[in-house]
Structure formats: structure tokens, C-alpha cells
SERO-4910 file (N, C-alpha, C, O; in steps of 0.05 Angstrom, whole numbers):
BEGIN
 pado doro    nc1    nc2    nc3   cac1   cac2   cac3    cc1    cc2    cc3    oc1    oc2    oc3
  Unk    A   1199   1132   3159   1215   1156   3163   1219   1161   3193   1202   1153   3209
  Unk    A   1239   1173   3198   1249   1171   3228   1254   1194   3235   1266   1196   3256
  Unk    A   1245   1224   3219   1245   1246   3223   1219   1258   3205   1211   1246   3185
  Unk    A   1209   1278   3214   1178   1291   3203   1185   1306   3180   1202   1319   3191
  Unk    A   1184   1314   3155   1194   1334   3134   1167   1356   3137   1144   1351   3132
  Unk    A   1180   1387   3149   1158   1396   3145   1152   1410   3119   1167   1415   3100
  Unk    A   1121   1417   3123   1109   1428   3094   1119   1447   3091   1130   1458   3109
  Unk    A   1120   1461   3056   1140   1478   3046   1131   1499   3052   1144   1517   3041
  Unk    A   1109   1510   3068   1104   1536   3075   1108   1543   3105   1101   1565   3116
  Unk    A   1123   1518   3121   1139   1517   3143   1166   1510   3150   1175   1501   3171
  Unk    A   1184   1518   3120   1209   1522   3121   1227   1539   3126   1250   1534   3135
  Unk    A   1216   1563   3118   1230   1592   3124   1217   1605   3139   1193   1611   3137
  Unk    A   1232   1611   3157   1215   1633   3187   1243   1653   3185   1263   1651   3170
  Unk    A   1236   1676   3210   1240   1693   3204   1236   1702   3242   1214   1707   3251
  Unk    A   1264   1701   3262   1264   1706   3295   1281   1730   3304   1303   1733   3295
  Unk    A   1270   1744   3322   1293   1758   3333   1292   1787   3316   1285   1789   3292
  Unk    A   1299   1809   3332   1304   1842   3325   1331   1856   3319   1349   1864   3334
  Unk    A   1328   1855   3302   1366   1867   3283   1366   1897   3300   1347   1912   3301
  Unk    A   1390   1901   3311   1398   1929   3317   1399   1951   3302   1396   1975   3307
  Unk    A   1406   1936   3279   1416   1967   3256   1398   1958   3231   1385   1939   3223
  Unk    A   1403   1983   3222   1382   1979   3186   1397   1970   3167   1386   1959   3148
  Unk    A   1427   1973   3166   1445   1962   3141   1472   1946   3167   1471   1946   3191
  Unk    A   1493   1935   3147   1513   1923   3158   1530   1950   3153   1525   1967   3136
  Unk    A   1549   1950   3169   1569   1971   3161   1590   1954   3136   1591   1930   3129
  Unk    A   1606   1978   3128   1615   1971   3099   1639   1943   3112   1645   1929   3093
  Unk    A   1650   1937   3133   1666   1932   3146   1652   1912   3176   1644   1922   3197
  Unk    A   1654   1880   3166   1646   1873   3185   1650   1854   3199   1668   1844   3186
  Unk    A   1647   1837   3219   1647   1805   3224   1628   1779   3218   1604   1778   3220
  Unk    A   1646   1760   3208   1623   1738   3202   1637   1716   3224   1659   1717   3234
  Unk    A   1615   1696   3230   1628   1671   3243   1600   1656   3224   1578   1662   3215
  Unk    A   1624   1626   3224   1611   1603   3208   1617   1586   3227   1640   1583   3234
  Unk    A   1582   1565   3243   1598   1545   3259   1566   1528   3268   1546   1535   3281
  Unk    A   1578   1502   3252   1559   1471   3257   1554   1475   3282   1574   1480   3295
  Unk    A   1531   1473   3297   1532   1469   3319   1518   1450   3332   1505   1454   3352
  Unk    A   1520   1425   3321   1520   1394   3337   1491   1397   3348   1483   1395   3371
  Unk    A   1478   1402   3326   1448   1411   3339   1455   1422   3372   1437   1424   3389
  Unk    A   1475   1426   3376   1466   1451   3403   1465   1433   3423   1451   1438   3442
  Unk    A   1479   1410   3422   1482   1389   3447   1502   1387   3466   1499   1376   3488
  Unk    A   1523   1399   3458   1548   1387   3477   1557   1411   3492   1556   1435   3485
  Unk    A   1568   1401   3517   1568   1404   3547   1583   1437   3536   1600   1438   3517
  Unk    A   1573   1459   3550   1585   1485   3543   1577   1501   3515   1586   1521   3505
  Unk    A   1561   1487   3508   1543   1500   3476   1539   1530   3488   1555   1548   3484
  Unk    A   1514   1532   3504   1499   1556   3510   1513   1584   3515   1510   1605   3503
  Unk    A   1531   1577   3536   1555   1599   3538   1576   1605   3517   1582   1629   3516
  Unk    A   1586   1591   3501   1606   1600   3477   1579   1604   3451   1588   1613   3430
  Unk    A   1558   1599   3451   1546   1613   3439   1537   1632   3435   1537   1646   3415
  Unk    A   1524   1637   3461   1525   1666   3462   1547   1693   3466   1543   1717   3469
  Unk    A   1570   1678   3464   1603   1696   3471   1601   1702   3436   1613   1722   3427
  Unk    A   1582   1679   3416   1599   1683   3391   1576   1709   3378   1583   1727   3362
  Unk    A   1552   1706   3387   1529   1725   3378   1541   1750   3392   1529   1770   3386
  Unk    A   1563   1753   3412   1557   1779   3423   1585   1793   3403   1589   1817   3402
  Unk    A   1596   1778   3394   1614   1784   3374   1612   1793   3345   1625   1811   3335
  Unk    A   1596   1780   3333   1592   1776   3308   1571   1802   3304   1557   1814   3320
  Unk    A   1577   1807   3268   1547   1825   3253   1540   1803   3239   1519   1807   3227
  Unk    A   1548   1786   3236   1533   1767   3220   1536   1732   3220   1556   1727   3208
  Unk    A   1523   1711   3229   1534   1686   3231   1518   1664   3221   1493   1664   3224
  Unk    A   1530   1645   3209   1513   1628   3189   1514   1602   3210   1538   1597   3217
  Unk    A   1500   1589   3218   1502   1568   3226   1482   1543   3209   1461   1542   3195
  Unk    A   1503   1525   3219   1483   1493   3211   1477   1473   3234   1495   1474   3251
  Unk    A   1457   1455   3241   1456   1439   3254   1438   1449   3280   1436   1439   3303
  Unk    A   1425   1477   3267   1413   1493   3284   1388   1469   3301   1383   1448   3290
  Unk    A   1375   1477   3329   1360   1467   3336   1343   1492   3342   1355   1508   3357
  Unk    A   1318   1501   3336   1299   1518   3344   1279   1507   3353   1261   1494   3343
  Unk    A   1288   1516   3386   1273   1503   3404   1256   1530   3414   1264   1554   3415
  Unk    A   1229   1519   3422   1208   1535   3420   1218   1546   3455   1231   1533   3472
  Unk    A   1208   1567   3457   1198   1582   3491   1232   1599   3485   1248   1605   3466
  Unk    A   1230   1599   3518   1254   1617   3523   1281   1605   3523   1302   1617   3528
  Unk    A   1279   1580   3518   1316   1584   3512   1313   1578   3497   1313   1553   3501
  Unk    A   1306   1582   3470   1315   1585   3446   1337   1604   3443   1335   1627   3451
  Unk    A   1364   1589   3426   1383   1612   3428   1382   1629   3405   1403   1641   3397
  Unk    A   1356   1632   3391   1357   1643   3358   1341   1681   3385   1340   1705   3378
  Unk    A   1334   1669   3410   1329   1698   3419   1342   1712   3432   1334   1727   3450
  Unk    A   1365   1709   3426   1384   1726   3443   1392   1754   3424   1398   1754   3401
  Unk    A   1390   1773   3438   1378   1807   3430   1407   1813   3406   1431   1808   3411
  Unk    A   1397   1825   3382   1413   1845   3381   1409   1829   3348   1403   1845   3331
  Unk    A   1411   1811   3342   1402   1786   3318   1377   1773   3308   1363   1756   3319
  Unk    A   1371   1793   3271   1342   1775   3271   1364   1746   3243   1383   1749   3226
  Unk    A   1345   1721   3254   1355   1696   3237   1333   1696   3214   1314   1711   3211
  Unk    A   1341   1679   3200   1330   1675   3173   1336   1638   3176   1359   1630   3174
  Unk    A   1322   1626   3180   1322   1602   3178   1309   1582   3156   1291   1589   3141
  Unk    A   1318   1558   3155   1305   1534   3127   1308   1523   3155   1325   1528   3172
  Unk    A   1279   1500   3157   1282   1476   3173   1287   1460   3154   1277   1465   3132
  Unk    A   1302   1437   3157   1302   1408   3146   1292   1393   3149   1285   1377   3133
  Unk    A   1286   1394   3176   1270   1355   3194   1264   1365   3218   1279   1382   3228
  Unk    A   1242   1357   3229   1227   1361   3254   1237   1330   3265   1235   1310   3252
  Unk    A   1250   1333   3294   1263   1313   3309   1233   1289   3316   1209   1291   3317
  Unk    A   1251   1270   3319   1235   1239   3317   1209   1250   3348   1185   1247   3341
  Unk    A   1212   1256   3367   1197   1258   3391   1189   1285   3401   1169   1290   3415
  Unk    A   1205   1302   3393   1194   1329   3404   1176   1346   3384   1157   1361   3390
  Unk    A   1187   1342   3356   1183   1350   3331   1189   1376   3334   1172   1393   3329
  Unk    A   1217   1384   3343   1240   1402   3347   1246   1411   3321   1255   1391   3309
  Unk    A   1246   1433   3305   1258   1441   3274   1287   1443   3280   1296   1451   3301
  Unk    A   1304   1432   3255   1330   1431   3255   1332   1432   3234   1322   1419   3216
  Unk    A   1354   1459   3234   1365   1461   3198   1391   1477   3199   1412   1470   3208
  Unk    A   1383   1504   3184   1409   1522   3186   1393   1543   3190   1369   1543   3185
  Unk    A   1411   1566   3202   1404   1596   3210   1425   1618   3201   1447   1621   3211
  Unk    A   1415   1630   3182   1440   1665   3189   1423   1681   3203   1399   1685   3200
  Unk    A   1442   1692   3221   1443   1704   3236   1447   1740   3234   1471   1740   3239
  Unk    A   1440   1769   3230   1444   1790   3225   1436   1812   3244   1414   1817   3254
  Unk    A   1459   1823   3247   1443   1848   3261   1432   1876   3241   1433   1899   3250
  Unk    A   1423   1869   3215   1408   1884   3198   1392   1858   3193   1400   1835   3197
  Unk    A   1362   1869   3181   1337   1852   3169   1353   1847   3142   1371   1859   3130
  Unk    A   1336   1818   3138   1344   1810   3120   1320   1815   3093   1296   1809   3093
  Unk    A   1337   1828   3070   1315   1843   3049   1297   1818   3045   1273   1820   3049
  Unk    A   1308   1798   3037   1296   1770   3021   1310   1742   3025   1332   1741   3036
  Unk    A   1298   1723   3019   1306   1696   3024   1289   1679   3014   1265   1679   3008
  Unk    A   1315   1660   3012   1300   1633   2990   1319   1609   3000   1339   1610   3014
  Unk    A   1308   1590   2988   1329   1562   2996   1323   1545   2974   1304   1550   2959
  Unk    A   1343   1518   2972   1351   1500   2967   1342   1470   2971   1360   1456   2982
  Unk    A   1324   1459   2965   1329   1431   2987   1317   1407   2969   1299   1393   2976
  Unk    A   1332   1404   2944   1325   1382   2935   1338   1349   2935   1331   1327   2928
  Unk    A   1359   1358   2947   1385   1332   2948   1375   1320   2968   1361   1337   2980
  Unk    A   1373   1292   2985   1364   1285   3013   1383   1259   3017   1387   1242   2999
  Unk    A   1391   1258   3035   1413   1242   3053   1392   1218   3047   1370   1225   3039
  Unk    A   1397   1190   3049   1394   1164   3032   1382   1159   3073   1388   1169   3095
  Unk    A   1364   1141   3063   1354   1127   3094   1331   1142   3109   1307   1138   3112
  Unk    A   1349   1160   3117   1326   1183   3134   1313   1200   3117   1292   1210   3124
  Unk    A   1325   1207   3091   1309   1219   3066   1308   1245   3074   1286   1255   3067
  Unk    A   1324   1264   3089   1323   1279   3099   1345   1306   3084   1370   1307   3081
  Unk    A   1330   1321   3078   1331   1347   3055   1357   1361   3071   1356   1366   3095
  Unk    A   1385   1370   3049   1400   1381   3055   1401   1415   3042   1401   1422   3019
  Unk    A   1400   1430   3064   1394   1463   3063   1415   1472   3051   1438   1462   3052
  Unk    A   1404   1500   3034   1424   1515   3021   1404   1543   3030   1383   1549   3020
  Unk    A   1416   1554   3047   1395   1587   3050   1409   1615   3034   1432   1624   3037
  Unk    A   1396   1620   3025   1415   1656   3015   1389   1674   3026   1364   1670   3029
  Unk    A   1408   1696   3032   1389   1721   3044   1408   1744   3033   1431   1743   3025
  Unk    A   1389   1767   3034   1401   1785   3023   1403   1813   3045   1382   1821   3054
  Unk    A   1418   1820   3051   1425   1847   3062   1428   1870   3048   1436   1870   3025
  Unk    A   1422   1892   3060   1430   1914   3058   1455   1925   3073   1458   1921   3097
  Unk    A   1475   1941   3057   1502   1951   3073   1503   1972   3065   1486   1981   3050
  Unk    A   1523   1987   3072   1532   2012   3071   1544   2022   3045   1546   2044   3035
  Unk    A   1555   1994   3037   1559   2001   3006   1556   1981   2989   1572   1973   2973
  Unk    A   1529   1973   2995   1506   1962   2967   1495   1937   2984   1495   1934   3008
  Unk    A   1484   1917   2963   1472   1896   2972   1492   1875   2978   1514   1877   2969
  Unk    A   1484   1851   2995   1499   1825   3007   1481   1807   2997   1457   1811   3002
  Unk    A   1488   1781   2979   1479   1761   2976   1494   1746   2999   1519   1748   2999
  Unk    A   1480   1724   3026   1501   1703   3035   1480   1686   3026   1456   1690   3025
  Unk    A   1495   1662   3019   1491   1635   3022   1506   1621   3039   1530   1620   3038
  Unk    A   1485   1604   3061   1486   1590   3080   1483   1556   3069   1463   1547   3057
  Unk    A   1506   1542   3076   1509   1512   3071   1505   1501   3078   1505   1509   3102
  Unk    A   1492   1464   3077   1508   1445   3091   1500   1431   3075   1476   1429   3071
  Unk    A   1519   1416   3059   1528   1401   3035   1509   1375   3049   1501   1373   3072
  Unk    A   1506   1358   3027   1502   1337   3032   1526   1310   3031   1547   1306   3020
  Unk    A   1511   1299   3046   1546   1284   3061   1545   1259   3057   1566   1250   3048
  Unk    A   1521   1238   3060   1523   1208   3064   1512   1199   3025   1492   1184   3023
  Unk    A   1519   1205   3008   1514   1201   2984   1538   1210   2966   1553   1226   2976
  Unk    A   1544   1196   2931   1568   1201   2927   1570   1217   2906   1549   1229   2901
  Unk    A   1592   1223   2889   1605   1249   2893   1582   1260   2865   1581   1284   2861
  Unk    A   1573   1249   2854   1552   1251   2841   1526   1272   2851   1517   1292   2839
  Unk    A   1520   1261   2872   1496   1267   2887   1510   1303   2902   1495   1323   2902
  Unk    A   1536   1305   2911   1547   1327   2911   1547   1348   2901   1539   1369   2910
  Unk    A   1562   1341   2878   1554   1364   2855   1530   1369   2845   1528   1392   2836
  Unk    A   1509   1354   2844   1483   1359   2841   1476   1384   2863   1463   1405   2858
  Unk    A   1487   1379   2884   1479   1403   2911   1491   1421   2911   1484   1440   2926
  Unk    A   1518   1425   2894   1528   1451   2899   1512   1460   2870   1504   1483   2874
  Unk    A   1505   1452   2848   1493   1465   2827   1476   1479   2835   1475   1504   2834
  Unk    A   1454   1461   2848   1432   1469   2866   1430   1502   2880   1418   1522   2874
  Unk    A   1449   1494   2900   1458   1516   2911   1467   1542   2890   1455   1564   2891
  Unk    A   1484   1538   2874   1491   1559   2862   1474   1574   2838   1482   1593   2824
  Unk    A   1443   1559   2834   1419   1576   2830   1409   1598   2850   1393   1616   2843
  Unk    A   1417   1595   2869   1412   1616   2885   1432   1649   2886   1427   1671   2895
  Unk    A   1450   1639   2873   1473   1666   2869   1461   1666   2836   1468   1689   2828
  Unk    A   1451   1656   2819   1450   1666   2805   1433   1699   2791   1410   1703   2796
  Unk    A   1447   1717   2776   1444   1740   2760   1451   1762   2781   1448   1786   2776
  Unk    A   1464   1750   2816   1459   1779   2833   1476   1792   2831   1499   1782   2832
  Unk    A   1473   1820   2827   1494   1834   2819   1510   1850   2836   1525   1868   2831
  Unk    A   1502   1836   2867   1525   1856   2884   1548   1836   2893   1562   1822   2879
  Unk    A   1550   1840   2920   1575   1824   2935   1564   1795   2942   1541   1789   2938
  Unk    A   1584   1777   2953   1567   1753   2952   1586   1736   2977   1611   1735   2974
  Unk    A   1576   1725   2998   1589   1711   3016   1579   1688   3013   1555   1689   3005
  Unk    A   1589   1664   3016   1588   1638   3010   1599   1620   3023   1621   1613   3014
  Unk    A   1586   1602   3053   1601   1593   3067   1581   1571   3083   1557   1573   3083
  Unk    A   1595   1554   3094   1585   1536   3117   1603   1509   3117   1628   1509   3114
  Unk    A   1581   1476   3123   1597   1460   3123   1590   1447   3096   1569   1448   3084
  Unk    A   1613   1433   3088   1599   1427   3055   1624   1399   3054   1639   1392   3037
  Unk    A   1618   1387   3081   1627   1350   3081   1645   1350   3062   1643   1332   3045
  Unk    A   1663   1367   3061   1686   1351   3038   1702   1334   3052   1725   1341   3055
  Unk    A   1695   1311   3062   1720   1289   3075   1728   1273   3055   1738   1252   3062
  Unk    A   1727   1279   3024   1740   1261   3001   1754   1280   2982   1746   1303   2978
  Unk    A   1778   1268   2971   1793   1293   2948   1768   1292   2925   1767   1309   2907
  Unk    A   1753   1276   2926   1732   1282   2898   1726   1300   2914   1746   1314   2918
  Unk    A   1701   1310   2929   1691   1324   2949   1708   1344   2938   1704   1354   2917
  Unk    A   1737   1354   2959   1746   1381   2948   1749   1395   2930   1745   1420   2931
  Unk    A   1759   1374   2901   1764   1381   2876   1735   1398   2870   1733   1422   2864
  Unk    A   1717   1379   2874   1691   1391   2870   1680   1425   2869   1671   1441   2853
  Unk    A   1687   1424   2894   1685   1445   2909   1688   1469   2902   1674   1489   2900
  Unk    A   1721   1461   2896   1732   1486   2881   1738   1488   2865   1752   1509   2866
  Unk    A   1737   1478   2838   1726   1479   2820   1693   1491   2812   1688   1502   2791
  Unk    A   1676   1486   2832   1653   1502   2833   1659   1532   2845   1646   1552   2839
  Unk    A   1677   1531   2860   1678   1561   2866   1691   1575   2840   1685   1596   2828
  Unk    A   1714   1557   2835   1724   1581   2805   1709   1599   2779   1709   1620   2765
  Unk    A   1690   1562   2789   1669   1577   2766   1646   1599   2775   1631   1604   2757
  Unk    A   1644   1605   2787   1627   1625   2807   1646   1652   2813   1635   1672   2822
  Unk    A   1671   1651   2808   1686   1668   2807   1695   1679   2840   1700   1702   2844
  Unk    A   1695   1657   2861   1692   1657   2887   1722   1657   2902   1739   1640   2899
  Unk    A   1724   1676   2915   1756   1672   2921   1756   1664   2955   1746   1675   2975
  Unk    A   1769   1645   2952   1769   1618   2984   1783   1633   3006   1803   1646   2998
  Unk    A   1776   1635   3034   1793   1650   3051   1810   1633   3055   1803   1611   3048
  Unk    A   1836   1636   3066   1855   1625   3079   1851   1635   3113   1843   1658   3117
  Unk    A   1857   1616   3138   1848   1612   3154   1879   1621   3161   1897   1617   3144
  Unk    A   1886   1635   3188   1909   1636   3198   1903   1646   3236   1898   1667   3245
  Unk    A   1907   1619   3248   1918   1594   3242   1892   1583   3237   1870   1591   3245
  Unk    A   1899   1556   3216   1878   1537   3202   1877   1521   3223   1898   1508   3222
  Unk    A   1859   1514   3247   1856   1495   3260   1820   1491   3262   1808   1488   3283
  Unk    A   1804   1492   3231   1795   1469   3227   1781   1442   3230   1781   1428   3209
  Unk    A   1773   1434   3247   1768   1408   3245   1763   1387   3216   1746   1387   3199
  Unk    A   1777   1378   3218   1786   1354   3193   1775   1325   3196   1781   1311   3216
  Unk    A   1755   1313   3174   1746   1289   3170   1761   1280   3151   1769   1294   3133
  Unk    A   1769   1245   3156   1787   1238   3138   1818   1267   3129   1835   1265   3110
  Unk    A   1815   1285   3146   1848   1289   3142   1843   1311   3125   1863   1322   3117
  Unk    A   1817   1322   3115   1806   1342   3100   1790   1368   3110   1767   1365   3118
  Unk    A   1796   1383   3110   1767   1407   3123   1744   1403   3106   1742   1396   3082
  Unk    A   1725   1410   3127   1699   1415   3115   1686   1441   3117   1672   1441   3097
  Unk    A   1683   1460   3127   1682   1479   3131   1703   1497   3110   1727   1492   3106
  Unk    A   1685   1518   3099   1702   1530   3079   1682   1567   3084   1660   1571   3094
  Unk    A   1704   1588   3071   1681   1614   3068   1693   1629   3044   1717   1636   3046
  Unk    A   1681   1633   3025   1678   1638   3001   1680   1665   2997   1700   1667   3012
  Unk    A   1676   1688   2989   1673   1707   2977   1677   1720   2947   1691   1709   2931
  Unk    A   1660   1750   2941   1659   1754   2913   1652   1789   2922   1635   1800   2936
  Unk    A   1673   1799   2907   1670   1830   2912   1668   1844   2944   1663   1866   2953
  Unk    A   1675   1814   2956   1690   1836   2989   1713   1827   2989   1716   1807   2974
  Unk    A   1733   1836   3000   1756   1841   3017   1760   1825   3045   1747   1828   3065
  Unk    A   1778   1809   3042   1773   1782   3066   1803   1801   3088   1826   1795   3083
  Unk    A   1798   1816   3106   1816   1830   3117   1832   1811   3131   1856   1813   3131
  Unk    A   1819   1790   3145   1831   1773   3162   1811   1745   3167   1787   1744   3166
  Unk    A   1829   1725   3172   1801   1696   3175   1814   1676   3198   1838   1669   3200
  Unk    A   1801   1672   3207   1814   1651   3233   1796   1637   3239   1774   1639   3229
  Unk    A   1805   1614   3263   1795   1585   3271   1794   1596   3305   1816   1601   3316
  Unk    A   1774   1599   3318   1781   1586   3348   1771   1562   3358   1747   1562   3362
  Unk    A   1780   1546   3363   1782   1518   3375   1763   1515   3399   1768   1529   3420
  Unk    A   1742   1497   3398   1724   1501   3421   1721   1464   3427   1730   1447   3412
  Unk    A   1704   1459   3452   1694   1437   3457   1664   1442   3456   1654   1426   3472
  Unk    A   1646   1455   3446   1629   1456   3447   1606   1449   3424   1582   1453   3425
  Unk    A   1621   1439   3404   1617   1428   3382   1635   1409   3364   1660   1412   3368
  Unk    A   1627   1392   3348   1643   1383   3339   1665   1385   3316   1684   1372   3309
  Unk    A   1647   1415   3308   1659   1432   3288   1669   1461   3312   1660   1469   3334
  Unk    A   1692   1471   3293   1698   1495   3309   1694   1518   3286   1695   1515   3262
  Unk    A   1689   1542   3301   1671   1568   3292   1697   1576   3271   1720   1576   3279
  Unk    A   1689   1581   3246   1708   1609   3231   1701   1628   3232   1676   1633   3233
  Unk    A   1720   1651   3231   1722   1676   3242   1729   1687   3217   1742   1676   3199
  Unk    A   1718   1712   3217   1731   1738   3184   1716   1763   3189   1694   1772   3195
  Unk    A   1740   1770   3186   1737   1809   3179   1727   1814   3157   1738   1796   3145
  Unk    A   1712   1826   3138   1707   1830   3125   1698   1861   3117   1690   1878   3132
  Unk    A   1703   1863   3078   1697   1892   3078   1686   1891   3045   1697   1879   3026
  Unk    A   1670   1903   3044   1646   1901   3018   1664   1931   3002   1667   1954   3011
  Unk    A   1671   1922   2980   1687   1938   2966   1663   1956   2954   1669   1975   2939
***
């Protein structure tokens, strides 16, 4: 193995001081891979996107210990799943949401694992409190190097985690659809979940094989507005949404 799997009572942590006690009824999300946090200009458009957002799901997170860790930048507590502790530093890397309210509860996902490195693909949900009721999000990142079989096994997976909750429900990250099986999949799992897909305006996306991967879901909010800004600082670019909890 070429990455460390840590033990299951060192998967979910919990960094950082939320400003407020609920989300307002009316808010911002950003969804955005962030290339484990490597490429030239990460640090600064990261932190432009935390000073924006009430709420942001990322994947490809790197939680790096001391002071630049960017899970401590004020105003955001995260809710994290590690996946794999890096080959030399034994660096945690997984996914993070991000909130400026505490998060009531949380659980994850991680039975599917990428073929080779054997390395566990995250599904996080956390629950909020808002101004007008509870927030289920689930946080993604599909599993990618296995076929379309092994896929749908991960979104099922995943969608034990939305199951019986009875408030609003956000549903988003990267979920590797670079194949029309892959998409069909997808949405088709969202229909059945009763999940209504944002539309992006303008959709600029980043596209594998000619497909997005990045998608944001919803269930009993109000998608006011959703957009793409285009960055070099990852290989994926951030989605943007207004949102409003009916």
C-alpha cells in the first residue's frame, strides 16, 4: 500500500470556530476539488472563497497540521472524513464542509476503494441548524478509477446517508462522471432521491472526456442563482449558489 488508511476512530475530526449559531434562511455555498491544495495560487483564492461563502464543501482536502493549515482560517468550523494519510508526511487527505454555524452531527461513507492504492472514497453528511429548520449536506467524491458497477454501488452508499431526514437536503461535490454511463447514473439516482440539479449560468465547469463532474443537488431549497468562476488554482473550478431553505 502506498498510502496509510487511518483507523476508524481517526476519520472524522471536527477544526475551526463558526461565527453564528444557525445559517440564515438565505445563503451561499461554494463546491471546489482542490488538487489537494497544490497548485501555484491555491492559498490566496482560497481564502477569497472562505471569506465569501456560509458554507463550502470541498474534496481533495489536505489537513496539514500547525499554522497553515487552511481548515484555520477564522470565521469556519469543518467537519472532515480523512481517506489516506500521504505516502511520507502522513498528511490526512479527504473532504471538508466547511460552516459558519456548528455542525449538529455527522457521519460518512467509505466503503467503495479506488483499485491499486485501495484507497477509500468519502461521502460526508452533516447536519445544520437554520433559520428555518434543519440542513442535511452531503459532501462527495465519487469514486472514479473502477466501473460503472462499482459507481452505483457509491452513490447507493452515499444515499444511506440522506436516508428518513426529514428536512432540506444539499447534495453536492465531485462525483467523476467522465462517462454517459457515469451521468445517466447519476441522475437517475438523483430522481430517485427526489433531487433537483442546479443549472450553472455561465456553465464553465471543467469537463473530463467532454462531461462535467462536479454537480449540486438540492431538496426543499430554492436554488436562487448557481455559477462557475474559472480559476488556475485547481484543476477543478469552484461552484457558486445562492441559496434559500423554503
Amino acid at each position: 500500500m502506498f498510502y496509510k488508511i487511518p483507523s476508524p476512530n481517526r476519520v472524522l475530526f471536527y477544526k475551526g470556530t463558526p461565527r453564528r449559531r444557525k445559517l440564515p434562511a438565505r445563503f451561499t455555498v461554494c463546491v471546489w476539488n482542490l488538487h489537494k491544495c497544490k497548485d501555484p495560487g491555491f492559498a490566496p483564492a482560497f481564502a477569497a472563497c472562505c471569506a465569501r461563502t456560509d458554507l463550502f464543501l470541498t474534496q481533495e482536502a489536505v489537513f496539514r497540521p500547525g499554522t497553515d493549515n487552511p481548515l484555520l482560517l477564522p470565521g469556519l468550523e469543518w467537519a472532515g472524513a480523512v481517506s489516506f494519510l500521504s505516502l511520507r508526511r502522513h498528511t490526512p487527505i479527504g473532504i471538508a464542509t466547511g460552516c459558519r454555524a456548528p455542525a449538529l452531527q455527522s457521519g460518512y461513507r467509505a466503503q467503495v476503494l479506488e483499485p491499486f492504492f485501495k484507497m477509500p472514497k468519502m461521502a460526508l453528511a452533516t447536519v445544520y441548524d437554520t433559520e428555518n429548520g434543519p440542513l442535511l449536506v452531503l459532501n462527495i467524491h465519487a469514486i472514479n478509477f473502477k466501473g460503472l458497477s462499482a459507481f452505483k454501488l457509491y452513490l447507493a452508499k452515499a444515499a444511506e446517508l440522506l436516508a428518513g431526514f426529514p428536512g432540506a437536503v444539499l447534495v453536492a461535490g465531485d462525483f467523476n462522471t467522465w462517462s454517459g454511463g457515469r451521468l445517466t447514473a447519476l441522475r437517475q439516482a438523483a430522481r430517485a432521491l427526489n433531487l433537483q440539479e442546479a443549472v450553472f449560468e455561465p456553465d464553465t465547469r471543467k469537463r473530463f472526456w467532454g462531461r462535467p463532474v462536479d454537480f449540486l443537488f438540492t431538496r426543499g431549497l430554492q436554488i436562487n442563482r448557481a455559477w462557475v468562476e474559472p480559476t488556475a488554482a485547481s484543476d477543478h473550478h469552484p461552484l457558486w449558489a445562492c441559496l434559500s431553505i423554503e
